[in-house]
C-alpha positions in Angstrom: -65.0 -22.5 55.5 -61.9 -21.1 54.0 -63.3 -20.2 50.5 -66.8 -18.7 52.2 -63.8 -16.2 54.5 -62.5 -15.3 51.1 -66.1 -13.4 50.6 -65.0 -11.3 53.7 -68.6 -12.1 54.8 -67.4 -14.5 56.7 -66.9 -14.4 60.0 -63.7 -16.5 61.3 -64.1 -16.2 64.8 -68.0 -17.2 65.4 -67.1 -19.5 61.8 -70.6 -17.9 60.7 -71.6 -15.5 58.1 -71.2 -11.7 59.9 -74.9 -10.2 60.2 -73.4 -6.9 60.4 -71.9 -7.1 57.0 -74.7 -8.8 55.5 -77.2 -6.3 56.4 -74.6 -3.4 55.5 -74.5 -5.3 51.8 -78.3 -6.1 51.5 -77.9 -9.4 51.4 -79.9 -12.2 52.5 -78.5 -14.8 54.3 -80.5 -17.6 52.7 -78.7 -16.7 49.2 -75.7 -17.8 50.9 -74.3 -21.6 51.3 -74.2 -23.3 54.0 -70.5 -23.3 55.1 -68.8 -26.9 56.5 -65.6 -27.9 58.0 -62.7 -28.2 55.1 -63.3 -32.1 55.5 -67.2 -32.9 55.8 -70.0 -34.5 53.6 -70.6 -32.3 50.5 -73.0 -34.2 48.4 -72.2 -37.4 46.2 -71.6 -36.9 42.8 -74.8 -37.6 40.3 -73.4 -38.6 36.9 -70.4 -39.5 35.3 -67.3 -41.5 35.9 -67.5 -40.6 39.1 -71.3 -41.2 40.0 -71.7 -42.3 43.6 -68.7 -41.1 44.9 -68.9 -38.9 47.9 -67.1 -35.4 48.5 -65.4 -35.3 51.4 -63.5 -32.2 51.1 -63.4 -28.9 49.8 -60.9 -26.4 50.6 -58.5 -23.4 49.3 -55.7 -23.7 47.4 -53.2 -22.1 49.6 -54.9 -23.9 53.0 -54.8 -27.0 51.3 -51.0 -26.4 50.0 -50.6 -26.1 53.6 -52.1 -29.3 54.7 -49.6 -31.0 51.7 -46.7 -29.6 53.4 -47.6 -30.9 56.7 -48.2 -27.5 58.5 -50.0 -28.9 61.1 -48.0 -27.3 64.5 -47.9 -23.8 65.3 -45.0 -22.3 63.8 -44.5 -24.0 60.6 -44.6 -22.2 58.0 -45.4 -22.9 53.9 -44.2 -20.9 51.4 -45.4 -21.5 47.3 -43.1 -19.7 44.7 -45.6 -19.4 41.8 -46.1 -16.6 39.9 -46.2 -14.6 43.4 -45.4 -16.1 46.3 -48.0 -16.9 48.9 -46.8 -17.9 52.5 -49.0 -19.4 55.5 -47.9 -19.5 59.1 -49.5 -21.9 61.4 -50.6 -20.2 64.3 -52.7 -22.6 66.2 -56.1 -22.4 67.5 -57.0 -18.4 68.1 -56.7 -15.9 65.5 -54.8 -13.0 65.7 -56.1 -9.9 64.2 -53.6 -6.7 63.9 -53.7 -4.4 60.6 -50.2 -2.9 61.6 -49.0 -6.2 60.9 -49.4 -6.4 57.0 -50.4 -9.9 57.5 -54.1 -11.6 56.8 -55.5 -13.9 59.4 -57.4 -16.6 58.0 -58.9 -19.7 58.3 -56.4 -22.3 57.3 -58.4 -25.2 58.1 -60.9 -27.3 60.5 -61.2 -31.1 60.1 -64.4 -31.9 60.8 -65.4 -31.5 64.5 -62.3 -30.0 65.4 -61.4 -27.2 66.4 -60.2 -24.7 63.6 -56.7 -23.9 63.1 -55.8 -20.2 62.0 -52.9 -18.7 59.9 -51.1 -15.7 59.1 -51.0 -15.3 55.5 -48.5 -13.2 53.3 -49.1 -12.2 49.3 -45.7 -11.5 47.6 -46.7 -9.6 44.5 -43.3 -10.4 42.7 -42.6 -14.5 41.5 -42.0 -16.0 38.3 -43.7 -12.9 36.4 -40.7 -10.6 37.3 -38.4 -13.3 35.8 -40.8 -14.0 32.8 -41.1 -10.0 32.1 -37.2 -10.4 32.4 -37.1 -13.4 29.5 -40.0 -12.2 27.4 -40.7 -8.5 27.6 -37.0 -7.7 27.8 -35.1 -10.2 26.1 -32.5 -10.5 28.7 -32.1 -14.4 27.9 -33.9 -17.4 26.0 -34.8 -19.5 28.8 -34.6 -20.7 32.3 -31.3 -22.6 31.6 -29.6 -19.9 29.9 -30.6 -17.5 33.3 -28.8 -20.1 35.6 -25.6 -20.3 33.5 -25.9 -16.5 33.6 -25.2 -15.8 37.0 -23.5 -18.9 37.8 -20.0 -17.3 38.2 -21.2 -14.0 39.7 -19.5 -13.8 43.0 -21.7 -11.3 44.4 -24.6 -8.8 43.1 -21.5 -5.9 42.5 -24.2 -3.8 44.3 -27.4 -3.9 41.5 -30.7 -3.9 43.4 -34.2 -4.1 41.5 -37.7 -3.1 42.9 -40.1 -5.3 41.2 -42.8 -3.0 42.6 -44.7 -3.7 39.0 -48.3 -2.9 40.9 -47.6 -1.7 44.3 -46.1 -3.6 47.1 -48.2 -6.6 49.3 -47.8 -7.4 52.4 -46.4 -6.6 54.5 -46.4 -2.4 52.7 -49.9 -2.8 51.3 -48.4 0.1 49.4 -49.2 1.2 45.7 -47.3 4.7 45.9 -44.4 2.6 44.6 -42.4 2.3 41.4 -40.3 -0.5 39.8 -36.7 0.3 40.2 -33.3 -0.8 39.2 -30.7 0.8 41.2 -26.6 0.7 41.6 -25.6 0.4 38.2 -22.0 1.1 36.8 -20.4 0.1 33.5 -19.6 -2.7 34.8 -23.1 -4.0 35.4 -24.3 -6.8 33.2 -27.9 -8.7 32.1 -26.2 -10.6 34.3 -26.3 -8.3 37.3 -29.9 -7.3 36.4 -31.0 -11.3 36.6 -29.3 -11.9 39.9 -30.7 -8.6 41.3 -34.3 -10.5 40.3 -33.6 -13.4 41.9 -32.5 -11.8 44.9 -35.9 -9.7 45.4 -38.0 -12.7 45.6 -35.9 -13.3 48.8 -35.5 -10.4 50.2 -39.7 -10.0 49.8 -39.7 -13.0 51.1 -37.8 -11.5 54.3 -39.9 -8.6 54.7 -43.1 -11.7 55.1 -40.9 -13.6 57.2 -39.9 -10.9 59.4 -43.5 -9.5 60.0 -45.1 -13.1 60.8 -42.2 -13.5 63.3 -43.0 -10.3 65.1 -46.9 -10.7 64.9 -46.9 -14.4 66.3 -44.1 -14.4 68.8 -43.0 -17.3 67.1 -39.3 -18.0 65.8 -39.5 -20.2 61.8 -37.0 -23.0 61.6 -37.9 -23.3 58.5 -39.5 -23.1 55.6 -41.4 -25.9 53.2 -41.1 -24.8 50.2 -42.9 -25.6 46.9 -43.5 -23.8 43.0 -42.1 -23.3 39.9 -38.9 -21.3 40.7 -37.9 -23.7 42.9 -35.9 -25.2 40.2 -33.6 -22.4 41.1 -30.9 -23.7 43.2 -29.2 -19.8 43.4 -32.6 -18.9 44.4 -32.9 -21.5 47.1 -29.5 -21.6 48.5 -29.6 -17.8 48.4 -33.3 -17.7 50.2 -31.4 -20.2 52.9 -28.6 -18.2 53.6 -30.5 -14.9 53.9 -33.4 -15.8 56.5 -30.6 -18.2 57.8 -33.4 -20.9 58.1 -33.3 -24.0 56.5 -35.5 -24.6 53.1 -37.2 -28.3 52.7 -38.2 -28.5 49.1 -41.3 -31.1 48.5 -41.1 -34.3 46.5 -44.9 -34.0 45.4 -45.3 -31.0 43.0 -49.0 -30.4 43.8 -49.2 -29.9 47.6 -53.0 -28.5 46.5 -53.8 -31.6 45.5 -52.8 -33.7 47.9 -53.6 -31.4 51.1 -57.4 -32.1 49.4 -56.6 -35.8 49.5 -55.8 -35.4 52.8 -59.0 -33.6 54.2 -61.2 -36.1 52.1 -59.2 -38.9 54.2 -59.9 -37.2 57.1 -63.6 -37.6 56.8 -63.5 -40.9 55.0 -61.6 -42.2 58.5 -58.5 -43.6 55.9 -55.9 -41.8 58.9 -56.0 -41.2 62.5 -54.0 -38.3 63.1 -51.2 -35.7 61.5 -48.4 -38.2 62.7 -49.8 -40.9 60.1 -49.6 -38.0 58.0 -46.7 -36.8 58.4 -45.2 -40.2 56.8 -46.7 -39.0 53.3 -45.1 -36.1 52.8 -41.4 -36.5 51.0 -38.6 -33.6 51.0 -37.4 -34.0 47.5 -34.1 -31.8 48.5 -32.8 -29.4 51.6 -30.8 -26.5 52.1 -29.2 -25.9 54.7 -27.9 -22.2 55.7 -24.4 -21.0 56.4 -23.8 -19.5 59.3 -20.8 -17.9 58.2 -22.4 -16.1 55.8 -24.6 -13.8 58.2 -23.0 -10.3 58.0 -22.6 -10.6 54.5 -26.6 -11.3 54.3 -27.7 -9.0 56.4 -25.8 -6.5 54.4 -27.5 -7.8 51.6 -30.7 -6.6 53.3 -29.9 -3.4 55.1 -29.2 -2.2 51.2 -32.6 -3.6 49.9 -33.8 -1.9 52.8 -32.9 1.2 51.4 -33.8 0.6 47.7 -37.6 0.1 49.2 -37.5 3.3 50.9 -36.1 5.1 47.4 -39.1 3.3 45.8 -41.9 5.0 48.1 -43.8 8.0 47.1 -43.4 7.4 43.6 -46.5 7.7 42.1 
């Protein structure tokens, strides 16, 4: 079910494929799959190592991330740091369709004969590429440990702000009139001041998500569950923290995809009863908590990136 929405032939709400759009497209329904629940019988494998098992799941990467991270109540929200960041917000049981929002609605998954459960969804373009361009297109340092010990002593960003609008802005813009842009620099600014400046766009991106799902849903995040590559970065995370002023649990189990996919196939091979067995599973590897104090100087932070994205628009 989520892969076959994915098609956009797919309707979410009816959890059928959309006549409308098939006819509009010319094609047949009878080419198409039949679509299951994210945990159903899908065949037993024929041959190999594996012959006579069952499949008992099959399911998106980011939905089943979500079902790793326990995102089972409305509310809770999942946020992957890859190479761009891809947050889901539970939102229960009806969907919620608004294209003011910047935000996708999506299935995020239905266990067998339940009901389906719906998210808001959020595509960050900028991740781990901006700070690889950073490291290998630029030269600005050798590797990930050299970038920490950069910026380690940096009390503040001395007011350097980069745009990592590489192709266009996601959601929430949905914009690609935008440019990349490094802004507020003196002769005092440093490599150092450009790194931090990268760092500090994933989360304020992150904010502009964070913002829009809040607003959309009616919903207030506690927090966030958090997973990827980058997390490594403990400026990033405590920085992340401090501006959404919501506390970050980071995941013990590195591949939430995998095991959100264990779970489903559990779900339909009876091995649990319900999300509260579940919820046992799942290990926080490491937490930060926000400082309150901190606040104005935060949201100063943000009022500034603010108006960096504005200078960005129009560009092209």
């Amino acid at each position: 079910m989520t892969n076959a929405s994915r098609t956009f032939l797919f309707d979410i709400t009816t959890l059928k494929w959309d006549q409308e759009l098939l006819s509009e497209f010319g094609i047949p329904e009878h080419c198409l799959p039949e679509v299951f629940p994210s945990s159903a019988n899908f065949g037993t494998i024929k041959s190999g190592p594996l012959a006579g098992i069952q499949v008992g799941a099959l399911i998106g990467d980011q939905h089943a991330a979500s079902l790793g991270h326990g995102i089972f109540n409305s509310g809770q929200v999942k946020h992957t740091y890859g190479t761009g960041c891809f947050l889901m917000m539970n939102i229960g049981e009806k969907p919620r369709f608004n294209p003011q929002s910047g935000l996708l609605c999506t299935v995020l998954y239905q266990l067998g004969s339940q009901k389906p459960c719906y998210a808001l969804e959020g595509s960050i373009e900028t991740g781990g590429n901006t700070i690889n361009w950073l490291k290998d297109k630029l030269g600005v340092f050798k590797d990930w440990n050299e970038m920490s010990e950069l910026i380690e002593n940096l009390p503040n960003n001395e007011g350097v702000y980069f745009v990592p609008a590489f192709n266009g802005l996601f959601s929430p813009f949905w914009r690609d009139d935008v440019s990349g842009m490094l802004i507020g620099l003196s002769a005092h600014t440093s490599r150092a001041h450009v790194v931090r400046a990268a760092l500090e766009a994933i989360c304020y991106r992150t904010k502009d998500v964070i913002d829009a799902m809040e607003k959309e849903s009616g919903l207030i995040i506690s927090s966030l569950n958090v997973d990827g590559g980058i997390t490594v970065n403990e400026f990033l995370m405590q920085f992340q923290a401090d501006l959404l002023q919501k506390r970050l649990k980071k995941t013990k189990i590195k591949d939430s995809t995998g095991l959100g996919a264990a779970f489903a196939a559990g779900h339909h091979a009876g091995a649990w009863k319900d999300f509260e067995e579940l919820g046992d599973k799942i290990k926080t590897e490491k937490q930060f908590a926000y400082q309150v104090e901190k606040k104005k100087e935060f949201d100063g932070y943000y009022e500034k990136w603010q108006a960096c994205l504005e200078k960005s628009f129009n560009w092209k």
